[in-house]
C-alpha positions as a Markdown table, in Angstrom:
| # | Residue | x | y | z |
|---|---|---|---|---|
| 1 | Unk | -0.4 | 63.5 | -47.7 |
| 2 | Unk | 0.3 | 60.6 | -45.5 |
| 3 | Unk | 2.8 | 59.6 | -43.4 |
| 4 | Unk | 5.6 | 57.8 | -44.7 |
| 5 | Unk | 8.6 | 55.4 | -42.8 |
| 6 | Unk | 11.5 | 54.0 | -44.5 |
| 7 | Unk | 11.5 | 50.5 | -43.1 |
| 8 | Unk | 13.2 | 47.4 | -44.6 |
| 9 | Unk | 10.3 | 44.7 | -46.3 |
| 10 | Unk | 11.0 | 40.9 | -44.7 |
| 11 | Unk | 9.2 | 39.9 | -47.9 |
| 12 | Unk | 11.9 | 41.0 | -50.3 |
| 13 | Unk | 14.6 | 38.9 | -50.7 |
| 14 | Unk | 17.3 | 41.6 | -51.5 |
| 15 | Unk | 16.2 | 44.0 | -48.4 |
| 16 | Unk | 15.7 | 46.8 | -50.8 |
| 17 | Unk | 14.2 | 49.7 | -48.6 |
| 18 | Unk | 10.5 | 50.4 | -49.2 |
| 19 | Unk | 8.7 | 53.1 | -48.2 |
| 20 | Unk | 5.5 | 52.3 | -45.4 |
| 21 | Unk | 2.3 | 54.0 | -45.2 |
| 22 | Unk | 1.4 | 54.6 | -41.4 |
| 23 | Unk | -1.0 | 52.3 | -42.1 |
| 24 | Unk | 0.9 | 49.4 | -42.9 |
| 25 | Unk | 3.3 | 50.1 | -40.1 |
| 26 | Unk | 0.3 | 50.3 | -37.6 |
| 27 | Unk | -0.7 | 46.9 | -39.6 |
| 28 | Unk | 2.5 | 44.9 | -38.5 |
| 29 | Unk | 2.2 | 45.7 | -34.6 |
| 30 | Unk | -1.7 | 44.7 | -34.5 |
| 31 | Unk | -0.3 | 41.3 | -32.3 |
| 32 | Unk | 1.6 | 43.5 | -30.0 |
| 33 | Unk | -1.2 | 45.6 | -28.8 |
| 34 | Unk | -3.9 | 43.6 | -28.9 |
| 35 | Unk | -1.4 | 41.2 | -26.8 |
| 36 | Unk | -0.5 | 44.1 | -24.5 |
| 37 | Unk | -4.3 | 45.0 | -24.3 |
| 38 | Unk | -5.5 | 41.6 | -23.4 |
| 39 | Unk | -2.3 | 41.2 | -20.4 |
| 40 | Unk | -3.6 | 44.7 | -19.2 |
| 41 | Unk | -7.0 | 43.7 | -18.0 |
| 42 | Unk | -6.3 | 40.4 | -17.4 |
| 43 | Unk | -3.9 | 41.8 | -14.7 |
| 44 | Unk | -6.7 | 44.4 | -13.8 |
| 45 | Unk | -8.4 | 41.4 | -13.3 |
| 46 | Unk | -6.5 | 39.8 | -10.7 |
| 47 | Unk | -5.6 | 42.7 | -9.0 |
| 48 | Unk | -8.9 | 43.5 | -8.7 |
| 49 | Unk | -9.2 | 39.5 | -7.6 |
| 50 | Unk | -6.4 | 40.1 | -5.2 |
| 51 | Unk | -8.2 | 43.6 | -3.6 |
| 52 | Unk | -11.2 | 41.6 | -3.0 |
| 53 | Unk | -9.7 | 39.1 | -1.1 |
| 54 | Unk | -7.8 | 41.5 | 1.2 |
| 55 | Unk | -10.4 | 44.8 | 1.1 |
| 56 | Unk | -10.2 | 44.4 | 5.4 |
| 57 | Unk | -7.1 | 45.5 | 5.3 |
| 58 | Unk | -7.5 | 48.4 | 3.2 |
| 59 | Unk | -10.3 | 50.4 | 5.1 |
| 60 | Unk | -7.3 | 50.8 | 7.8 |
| 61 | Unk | -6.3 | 54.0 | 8.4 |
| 62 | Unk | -2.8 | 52.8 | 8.6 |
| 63 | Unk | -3.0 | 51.2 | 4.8 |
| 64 | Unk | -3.9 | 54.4 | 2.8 |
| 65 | Unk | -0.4 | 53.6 | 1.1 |
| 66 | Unk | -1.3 | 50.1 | 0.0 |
| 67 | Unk | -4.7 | 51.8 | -1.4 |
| 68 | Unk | -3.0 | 54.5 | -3.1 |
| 69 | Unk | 0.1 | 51.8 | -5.1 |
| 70 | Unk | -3.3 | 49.9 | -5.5 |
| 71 | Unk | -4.8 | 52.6 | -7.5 |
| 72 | Unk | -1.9 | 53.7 | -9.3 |
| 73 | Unk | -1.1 | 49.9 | -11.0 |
| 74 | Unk | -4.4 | 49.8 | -11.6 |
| 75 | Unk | -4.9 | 53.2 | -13.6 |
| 76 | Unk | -1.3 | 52.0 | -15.3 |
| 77 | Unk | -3.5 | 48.6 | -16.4 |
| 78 | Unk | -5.8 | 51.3 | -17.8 |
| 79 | Unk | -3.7 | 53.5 | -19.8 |
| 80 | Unk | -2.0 | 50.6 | -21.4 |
| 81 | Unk | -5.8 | 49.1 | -22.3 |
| 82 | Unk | -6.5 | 52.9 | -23.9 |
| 83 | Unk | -3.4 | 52.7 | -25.2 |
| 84 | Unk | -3.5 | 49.3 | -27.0 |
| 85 | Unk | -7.4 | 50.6 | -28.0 |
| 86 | Unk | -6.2 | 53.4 | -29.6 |
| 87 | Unk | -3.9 | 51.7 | -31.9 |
| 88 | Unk | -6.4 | 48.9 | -32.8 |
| 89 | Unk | -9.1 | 51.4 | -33.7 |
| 90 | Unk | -9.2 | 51.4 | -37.6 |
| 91 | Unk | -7.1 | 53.9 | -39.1 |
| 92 | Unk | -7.9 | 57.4 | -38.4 |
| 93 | Unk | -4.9 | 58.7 | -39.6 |
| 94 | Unk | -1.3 | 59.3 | -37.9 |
| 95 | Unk | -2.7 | 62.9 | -36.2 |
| 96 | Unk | -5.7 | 61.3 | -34.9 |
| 97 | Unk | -3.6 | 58.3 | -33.4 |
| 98 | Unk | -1.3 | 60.7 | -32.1 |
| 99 | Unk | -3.5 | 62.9 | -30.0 |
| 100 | Unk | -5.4 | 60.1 | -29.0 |
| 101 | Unk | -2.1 | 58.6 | -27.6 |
| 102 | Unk | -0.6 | 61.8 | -26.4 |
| 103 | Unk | -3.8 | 62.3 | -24.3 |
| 104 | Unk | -3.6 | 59.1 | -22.6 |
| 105 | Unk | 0.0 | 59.6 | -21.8 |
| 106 | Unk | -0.4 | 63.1 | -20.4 |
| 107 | Unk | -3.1 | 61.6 | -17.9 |
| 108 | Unk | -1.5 | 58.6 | -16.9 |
| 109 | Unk | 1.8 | 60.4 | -16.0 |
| 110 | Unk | -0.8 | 63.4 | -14.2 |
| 111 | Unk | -2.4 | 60.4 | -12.3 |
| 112 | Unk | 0.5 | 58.4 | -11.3 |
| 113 | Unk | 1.9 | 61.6 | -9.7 |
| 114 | Unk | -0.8 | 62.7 | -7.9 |
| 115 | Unk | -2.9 | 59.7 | -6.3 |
| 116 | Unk | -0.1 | 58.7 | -4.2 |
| 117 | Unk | 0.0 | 61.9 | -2.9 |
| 118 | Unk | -3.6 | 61.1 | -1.4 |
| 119 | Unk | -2.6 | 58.7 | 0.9 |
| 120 | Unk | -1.9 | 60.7 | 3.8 |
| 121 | Unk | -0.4 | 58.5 | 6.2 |
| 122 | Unk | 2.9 | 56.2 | 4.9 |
| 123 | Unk | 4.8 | 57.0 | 7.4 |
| 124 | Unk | 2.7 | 55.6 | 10.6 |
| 125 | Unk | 3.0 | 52.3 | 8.6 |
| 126 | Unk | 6.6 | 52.4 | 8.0 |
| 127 | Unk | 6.5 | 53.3 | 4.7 |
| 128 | Unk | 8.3 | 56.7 | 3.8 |
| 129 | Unk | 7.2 | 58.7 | 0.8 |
| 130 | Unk | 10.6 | 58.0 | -0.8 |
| 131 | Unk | 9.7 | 54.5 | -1.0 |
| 132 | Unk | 6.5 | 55.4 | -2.4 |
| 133 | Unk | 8.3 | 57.4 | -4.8 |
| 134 | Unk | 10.9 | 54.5 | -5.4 |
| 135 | Unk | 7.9 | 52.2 | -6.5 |
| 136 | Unk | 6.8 | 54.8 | -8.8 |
| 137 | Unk | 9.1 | 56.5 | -11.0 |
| 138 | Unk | 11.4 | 54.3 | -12.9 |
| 139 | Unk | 14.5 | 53.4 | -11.8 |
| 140 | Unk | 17.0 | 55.3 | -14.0 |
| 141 | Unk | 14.7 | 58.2 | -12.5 |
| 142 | Unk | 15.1 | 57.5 | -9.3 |
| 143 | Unk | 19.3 | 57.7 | -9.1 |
């Protein structure tokens, strides 16, 4: 038995309520994610453009911090390229999608708690861990 919403049809004129498959619902936000997908690497992309250009200053001792935000944005890119993959593959079926999802989500929220962790040194360059944390966790966290 598959997975049913209740979601109004544009198409009808009367907005009569009609019942989705998860298919068709997955159908309708096929522009968002492959949009989301394609704004993910292209901002990979530049920020790995942007590492190149400065990678002196990251083999400083005293810039583990700008490493470790580095690699956290980065892997967030990622996760939303899985993410955005996982939605585009053709139908599996809602479970499938779902574990698929669920699985980049726990790793992404594993990862973007501990790599910052690695850089060792924030302090020496005037950079406390809370504002680490502050750029990390979002801001109705943070209060």
């Amino acid at each position: 038995m598959s997975l049913s919403l209740l979601l109004l049809d544009e198409a009808v004129s009367g907005a009569l309520p009609r019942v989705l498959t998860t298919r068709e619902w997955i159908e309708r936000w096929h522009d968002f994610y492959l949009l989301a997908g394609t704004a993910a690497v292209t901002l990979a992309g530049l920020l790995f453009v942007a590492l190149s250009l400065h990678l002196d200053r990251f083999v400083e001792r005293s810039h583990e911090h700008l490493l470790a935000l580095s690699r956290v944005t980065l892997l967030s890119f990622t996760f939303v390229l899985f993410a955005s993959l996982f939605m585009l593959v053709p139908p599996q079926g809602a479970r499938q999608t779902a574990i698929m999802l669920a699985a980049a989500g726990v790793a992404g929220l594993w990862f973007t708690v501990t790599l910052p962790r690695a850089a060792q040194h924030h302090d020496e360059a005037g950079f406390t861990r809370a504002q680490m944390r502050r750029r990390i966790v979002p801001p109705w966290w943070a209060t």
